[in-house]
PDB file of N, CA, C and O in Angstrom:
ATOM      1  N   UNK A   1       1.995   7.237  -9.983  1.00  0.00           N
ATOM      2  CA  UNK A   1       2.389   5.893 -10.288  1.00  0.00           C
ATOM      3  C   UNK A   1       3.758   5.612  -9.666  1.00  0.00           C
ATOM      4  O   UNK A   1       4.714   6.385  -9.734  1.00  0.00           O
ATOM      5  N   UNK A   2       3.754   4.351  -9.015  1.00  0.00           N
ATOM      6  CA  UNK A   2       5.061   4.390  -8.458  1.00  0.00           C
ATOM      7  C   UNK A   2       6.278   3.501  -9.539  1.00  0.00           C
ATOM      8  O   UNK A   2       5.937   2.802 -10.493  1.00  0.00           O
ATOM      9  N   UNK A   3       7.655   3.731  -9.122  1.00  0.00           N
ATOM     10  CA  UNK A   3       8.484   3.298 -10.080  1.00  0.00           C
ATOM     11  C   UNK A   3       8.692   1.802  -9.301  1.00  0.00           C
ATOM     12  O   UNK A   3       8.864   1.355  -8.167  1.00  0.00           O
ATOM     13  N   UNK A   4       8.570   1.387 -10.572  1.00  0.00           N
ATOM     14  CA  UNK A   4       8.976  -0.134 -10.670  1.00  0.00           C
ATOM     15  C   UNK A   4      10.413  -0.713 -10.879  1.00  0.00           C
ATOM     16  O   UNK A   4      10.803  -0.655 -12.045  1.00  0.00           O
ATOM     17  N   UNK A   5      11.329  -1.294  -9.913  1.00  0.00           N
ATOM     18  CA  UNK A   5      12.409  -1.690 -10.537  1.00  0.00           C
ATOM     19  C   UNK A   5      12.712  -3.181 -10.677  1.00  0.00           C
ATOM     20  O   UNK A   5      12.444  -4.175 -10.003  1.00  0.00           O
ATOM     21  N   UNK A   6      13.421  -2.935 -11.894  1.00  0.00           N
ATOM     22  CA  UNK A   6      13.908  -4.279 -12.192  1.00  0.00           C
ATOM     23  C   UNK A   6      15.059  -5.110 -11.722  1.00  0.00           C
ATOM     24  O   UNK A   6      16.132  -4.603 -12.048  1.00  0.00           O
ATOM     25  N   UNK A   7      15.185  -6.395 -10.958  1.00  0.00           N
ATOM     26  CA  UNK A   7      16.006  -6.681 -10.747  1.00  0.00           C
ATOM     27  C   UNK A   7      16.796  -7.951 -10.824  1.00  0.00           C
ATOM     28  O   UNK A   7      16.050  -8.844 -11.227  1.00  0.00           O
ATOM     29  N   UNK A   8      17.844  -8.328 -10.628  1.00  0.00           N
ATOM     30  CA  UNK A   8      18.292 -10.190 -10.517  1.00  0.00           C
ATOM     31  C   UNK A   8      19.156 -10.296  -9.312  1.00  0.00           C
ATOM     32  O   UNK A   8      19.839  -9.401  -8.813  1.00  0.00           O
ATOM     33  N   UNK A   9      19.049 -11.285  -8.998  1.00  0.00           N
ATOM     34  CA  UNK A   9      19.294 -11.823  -7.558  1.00  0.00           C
ATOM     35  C   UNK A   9      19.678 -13.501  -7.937  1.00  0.00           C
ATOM     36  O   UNK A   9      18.906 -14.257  -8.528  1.00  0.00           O
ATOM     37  N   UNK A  10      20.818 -13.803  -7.530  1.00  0.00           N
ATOM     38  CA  UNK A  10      21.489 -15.054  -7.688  1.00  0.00           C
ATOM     39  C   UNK A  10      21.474 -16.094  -6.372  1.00  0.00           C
ATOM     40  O   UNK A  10      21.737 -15.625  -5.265  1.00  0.00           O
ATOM     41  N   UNK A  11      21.281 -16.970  -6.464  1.00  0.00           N
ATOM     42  CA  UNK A  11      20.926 -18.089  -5.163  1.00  0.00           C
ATOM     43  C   UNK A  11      21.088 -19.275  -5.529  1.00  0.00           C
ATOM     44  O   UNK A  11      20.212 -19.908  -6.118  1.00  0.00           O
ATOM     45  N   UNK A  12      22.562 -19.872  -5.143  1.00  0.00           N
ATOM     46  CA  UNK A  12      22.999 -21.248  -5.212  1.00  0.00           C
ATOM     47  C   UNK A  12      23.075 -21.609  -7.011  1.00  0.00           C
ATOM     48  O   UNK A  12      22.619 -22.629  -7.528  1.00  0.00           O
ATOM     49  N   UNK A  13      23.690 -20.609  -7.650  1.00  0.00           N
ATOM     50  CA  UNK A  13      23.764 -20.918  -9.169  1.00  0.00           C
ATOM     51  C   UNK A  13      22.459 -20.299 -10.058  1.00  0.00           C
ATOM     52  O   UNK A  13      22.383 -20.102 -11.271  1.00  0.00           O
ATOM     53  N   UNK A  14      21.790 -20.143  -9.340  1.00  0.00           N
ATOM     54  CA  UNK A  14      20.403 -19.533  -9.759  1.00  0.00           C
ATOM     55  C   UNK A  14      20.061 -18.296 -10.126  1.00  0.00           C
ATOM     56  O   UNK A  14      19.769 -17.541  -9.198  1.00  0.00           O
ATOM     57  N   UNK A  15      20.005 -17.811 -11.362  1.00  0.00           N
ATOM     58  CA  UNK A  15      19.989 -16.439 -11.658  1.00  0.00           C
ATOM     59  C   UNK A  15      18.216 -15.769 -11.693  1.00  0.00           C
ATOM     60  O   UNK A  15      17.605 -15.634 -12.753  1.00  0.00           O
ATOM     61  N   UNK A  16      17.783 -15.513 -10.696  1.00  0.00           N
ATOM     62  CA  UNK A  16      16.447 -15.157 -10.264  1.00  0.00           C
ATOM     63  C   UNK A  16      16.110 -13.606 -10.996  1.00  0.00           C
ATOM     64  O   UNK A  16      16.992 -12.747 -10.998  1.00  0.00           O
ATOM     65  N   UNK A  17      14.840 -13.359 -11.572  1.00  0.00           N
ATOM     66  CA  UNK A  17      14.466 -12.162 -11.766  1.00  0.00           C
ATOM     67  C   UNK A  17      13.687 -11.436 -11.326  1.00  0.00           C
ATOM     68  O   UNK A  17      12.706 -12.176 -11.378  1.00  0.00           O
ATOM     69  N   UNK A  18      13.211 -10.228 -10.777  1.00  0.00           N
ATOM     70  CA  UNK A  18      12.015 -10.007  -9.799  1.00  0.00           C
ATOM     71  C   UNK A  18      11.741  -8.488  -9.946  1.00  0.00           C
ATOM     72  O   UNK A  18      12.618  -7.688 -10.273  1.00  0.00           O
ATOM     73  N   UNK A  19      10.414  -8.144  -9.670  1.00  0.00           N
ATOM     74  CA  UNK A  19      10.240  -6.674  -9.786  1.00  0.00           C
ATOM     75  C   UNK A  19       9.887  -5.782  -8.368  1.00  0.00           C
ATOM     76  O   UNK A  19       8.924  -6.100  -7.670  1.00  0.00           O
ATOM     77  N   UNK A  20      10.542  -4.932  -8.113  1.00  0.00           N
ATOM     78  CA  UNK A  20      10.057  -4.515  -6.563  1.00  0.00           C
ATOM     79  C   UNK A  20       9.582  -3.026  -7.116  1.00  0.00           C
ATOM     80  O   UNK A  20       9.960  -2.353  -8.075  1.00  0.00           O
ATOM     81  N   UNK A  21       8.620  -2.816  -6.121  1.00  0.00           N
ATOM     82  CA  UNK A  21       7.918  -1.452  -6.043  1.00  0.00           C
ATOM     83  C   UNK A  21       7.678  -0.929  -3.955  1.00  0.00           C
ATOM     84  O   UNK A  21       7.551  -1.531  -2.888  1.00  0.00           O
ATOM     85  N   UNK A  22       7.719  -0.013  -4.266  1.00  0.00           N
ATOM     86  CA  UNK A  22       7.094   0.644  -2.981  1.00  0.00           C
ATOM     87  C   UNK A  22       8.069   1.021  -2.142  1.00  0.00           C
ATOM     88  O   UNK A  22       9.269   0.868  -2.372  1.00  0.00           O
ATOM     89  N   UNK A  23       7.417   1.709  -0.777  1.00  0.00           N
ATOM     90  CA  UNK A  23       8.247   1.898   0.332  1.00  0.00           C
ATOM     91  C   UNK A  23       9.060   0.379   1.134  1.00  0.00           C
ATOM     92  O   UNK A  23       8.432  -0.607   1.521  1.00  0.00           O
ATOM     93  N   UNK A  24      10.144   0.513   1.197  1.00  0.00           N
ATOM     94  CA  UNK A  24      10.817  -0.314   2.043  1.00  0.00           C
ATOM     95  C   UNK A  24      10.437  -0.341   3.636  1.00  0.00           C
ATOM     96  O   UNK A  24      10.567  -1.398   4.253  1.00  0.00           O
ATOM     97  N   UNK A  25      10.183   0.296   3.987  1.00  0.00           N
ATOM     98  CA  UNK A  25       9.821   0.690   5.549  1.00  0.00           C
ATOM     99  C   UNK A  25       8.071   0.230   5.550  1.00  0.00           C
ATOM    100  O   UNK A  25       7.399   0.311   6.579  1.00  0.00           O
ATOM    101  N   UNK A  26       7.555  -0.208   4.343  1.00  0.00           N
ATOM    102  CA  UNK A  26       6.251  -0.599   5.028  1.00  0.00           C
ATOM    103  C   UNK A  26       6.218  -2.299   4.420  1.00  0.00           C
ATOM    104  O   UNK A  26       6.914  -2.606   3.452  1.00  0.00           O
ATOM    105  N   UNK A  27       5.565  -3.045   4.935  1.00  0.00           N
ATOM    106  CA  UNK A  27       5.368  -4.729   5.009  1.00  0.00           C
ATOM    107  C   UNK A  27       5.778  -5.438   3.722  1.00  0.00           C
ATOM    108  O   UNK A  27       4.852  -5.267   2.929  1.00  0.00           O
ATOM    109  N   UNK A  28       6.853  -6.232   3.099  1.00  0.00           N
ATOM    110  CA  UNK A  28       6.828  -6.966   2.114  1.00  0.00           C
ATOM    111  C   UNK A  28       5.807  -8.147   1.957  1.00  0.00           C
ATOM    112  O   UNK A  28       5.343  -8.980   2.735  1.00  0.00           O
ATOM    113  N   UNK A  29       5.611  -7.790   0.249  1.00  0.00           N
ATOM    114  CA  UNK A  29       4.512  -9.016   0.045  1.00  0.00           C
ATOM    115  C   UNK A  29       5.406  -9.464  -0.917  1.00  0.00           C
ATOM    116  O   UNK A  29       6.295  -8.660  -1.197  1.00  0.00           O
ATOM    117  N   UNK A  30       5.413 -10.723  -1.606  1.00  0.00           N
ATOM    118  CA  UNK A  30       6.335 -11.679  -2.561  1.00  0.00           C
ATOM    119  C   UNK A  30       4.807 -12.458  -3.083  1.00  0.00           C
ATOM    120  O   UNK A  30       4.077 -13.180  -2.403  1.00  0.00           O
ATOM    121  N   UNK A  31       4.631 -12.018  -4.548  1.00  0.00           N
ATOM    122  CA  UNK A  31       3.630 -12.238  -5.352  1.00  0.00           C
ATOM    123  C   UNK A  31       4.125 -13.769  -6.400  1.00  0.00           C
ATOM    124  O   UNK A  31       4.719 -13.333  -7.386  1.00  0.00           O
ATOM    125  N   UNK A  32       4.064 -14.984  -6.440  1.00  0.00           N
ATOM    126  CA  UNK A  32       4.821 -15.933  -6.782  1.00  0.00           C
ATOM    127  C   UNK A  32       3.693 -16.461  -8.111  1.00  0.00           C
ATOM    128  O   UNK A  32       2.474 -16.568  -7.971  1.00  0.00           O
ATOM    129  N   UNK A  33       4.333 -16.691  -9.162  1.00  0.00           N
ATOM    130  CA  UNK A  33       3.319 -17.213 -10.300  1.00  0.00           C
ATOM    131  C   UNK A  33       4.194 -18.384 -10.476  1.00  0.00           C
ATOM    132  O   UNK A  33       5.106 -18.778  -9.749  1.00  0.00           O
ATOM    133  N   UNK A  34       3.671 -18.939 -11.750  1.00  0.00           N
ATOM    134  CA  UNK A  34       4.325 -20.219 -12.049  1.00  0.00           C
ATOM    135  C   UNK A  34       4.517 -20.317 -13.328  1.00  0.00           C
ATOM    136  O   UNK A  34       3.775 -19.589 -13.987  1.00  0.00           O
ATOM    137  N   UNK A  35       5.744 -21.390 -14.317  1.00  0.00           N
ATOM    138  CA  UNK A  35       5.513 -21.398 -15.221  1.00  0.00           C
ATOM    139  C   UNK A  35       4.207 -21.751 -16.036  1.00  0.00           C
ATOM    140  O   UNK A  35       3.663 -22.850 -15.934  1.00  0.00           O
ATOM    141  N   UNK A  36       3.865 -21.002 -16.641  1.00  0.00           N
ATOM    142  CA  UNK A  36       5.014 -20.315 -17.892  1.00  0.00           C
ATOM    143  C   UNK A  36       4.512 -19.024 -17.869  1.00  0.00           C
ATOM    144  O   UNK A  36       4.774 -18.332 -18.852  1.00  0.00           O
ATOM    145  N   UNK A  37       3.542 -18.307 -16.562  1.00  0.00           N
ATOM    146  CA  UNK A  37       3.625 -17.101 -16.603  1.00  0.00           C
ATOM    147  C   UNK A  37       4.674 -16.772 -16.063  1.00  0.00           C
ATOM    148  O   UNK A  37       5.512 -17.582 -15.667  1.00  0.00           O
ATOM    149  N   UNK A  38       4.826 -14.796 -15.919  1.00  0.00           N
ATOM    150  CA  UNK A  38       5.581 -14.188 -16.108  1.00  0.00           C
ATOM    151  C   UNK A  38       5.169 -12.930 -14.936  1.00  0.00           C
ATOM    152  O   UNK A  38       4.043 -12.541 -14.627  1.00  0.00           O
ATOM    153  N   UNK A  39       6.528 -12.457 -14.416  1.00  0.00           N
ATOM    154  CA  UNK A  39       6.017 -11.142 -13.630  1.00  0.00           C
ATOM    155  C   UNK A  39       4.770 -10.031 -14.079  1.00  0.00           C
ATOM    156  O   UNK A  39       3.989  -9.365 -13.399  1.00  0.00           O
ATOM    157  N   UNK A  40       4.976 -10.165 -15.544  1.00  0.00           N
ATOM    158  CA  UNK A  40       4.438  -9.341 -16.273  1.00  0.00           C
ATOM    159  C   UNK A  40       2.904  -8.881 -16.045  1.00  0.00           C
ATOM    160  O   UNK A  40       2.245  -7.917 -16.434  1.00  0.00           O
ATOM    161  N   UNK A  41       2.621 -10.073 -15.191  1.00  0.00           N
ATOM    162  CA  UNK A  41       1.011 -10.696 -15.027  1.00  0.00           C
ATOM    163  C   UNK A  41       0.940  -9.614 -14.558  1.00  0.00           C
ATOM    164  O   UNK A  41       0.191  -8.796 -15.093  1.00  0.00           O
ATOM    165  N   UNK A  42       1.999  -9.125 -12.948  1.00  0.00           N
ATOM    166  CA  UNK A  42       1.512  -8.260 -11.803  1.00  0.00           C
ATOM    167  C   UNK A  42       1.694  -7.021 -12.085  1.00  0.00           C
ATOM    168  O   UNK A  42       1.801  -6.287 -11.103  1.00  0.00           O
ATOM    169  N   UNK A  43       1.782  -6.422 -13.354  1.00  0.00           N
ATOM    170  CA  UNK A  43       2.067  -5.104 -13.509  1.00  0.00           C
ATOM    171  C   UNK A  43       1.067  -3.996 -13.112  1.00  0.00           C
ATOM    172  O   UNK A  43       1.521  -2.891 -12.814  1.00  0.00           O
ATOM    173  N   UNK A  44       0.005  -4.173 -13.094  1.00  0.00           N
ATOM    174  CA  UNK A  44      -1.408  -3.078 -12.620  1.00  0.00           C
ATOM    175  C   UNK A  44      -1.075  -3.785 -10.591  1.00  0.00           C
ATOM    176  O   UNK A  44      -0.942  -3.251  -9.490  1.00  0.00           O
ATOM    177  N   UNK A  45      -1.078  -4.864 -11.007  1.00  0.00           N
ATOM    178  CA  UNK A  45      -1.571  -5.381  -9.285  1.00  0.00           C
ATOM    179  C   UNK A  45      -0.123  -4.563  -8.029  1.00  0.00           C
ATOM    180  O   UNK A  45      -0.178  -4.424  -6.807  1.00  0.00           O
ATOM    181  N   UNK A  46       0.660  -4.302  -8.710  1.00  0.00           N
ATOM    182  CA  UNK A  46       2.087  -3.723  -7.997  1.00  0.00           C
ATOM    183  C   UNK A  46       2.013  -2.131  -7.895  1.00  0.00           C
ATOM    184  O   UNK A  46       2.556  -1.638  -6.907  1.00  0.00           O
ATOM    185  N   UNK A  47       1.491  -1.402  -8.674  1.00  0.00           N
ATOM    186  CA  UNK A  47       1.214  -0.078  -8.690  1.00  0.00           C
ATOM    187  C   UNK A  47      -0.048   0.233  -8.016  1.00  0.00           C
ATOM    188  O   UNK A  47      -0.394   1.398  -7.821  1.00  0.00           O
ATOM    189  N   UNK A  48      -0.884  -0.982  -7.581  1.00  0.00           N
ATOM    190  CA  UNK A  48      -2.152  -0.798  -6.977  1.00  0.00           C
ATOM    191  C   UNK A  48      -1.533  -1.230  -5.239  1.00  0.00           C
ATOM    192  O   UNK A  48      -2.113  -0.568  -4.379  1.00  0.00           O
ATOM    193  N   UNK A  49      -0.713  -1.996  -4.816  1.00  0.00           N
ATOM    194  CA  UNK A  49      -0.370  -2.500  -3.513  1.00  0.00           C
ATOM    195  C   UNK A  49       0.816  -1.356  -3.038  1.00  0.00           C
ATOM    196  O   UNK A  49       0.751  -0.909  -1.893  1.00  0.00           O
ATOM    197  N   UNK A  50       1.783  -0.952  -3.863  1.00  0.00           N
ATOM    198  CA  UNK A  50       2.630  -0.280  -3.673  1.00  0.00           C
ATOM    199  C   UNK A  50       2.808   1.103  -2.487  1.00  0.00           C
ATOM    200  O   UNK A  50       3.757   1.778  -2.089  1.00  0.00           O
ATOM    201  N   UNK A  51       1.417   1.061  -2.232  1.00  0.00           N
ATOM    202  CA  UNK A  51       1.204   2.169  -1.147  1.00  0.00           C
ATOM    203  C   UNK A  51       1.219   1.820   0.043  1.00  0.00           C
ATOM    204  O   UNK A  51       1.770   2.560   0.858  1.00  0.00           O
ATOM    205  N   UNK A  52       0.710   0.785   0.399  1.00  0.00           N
ATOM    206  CA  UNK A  52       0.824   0.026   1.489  1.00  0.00           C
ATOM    207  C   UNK A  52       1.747  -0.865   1.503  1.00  0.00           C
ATOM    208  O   UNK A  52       2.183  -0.998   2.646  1.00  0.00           O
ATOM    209  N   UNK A  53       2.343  -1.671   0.601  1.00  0.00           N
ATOM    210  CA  UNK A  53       3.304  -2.949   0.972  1.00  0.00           C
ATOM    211  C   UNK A  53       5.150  -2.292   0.306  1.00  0.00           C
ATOM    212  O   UNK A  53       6.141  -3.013   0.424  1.00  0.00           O
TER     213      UNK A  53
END
């Protein structure tokens, strides 16, 4: 299982929250939901992509 980290990232006053998994050296994907879900949704779907992205 790969480790999941948690993070925040600020942009123009904006205190953003986001979860990254995987190798850095292979392709970013940015998984975007909407209110009033929650990262939480992608928790199986991030440990399943994490090998490749």
């Amino acid at each position: 299982m790969t480790k999941i980290k948690y993070k925040t990232l600020e942009v123009h006053g904006l205190h953003i929250a986001y979860r990254e998994a995987g190798n850095t050296d292979k392709p970013t994907i940015v998984l975007l939901h909407g209110y009033p879900s929650s990262s939480h949704q992608y928790r199986k779907v991030l440990n399943q992509l994490s090998d490749e992205y």
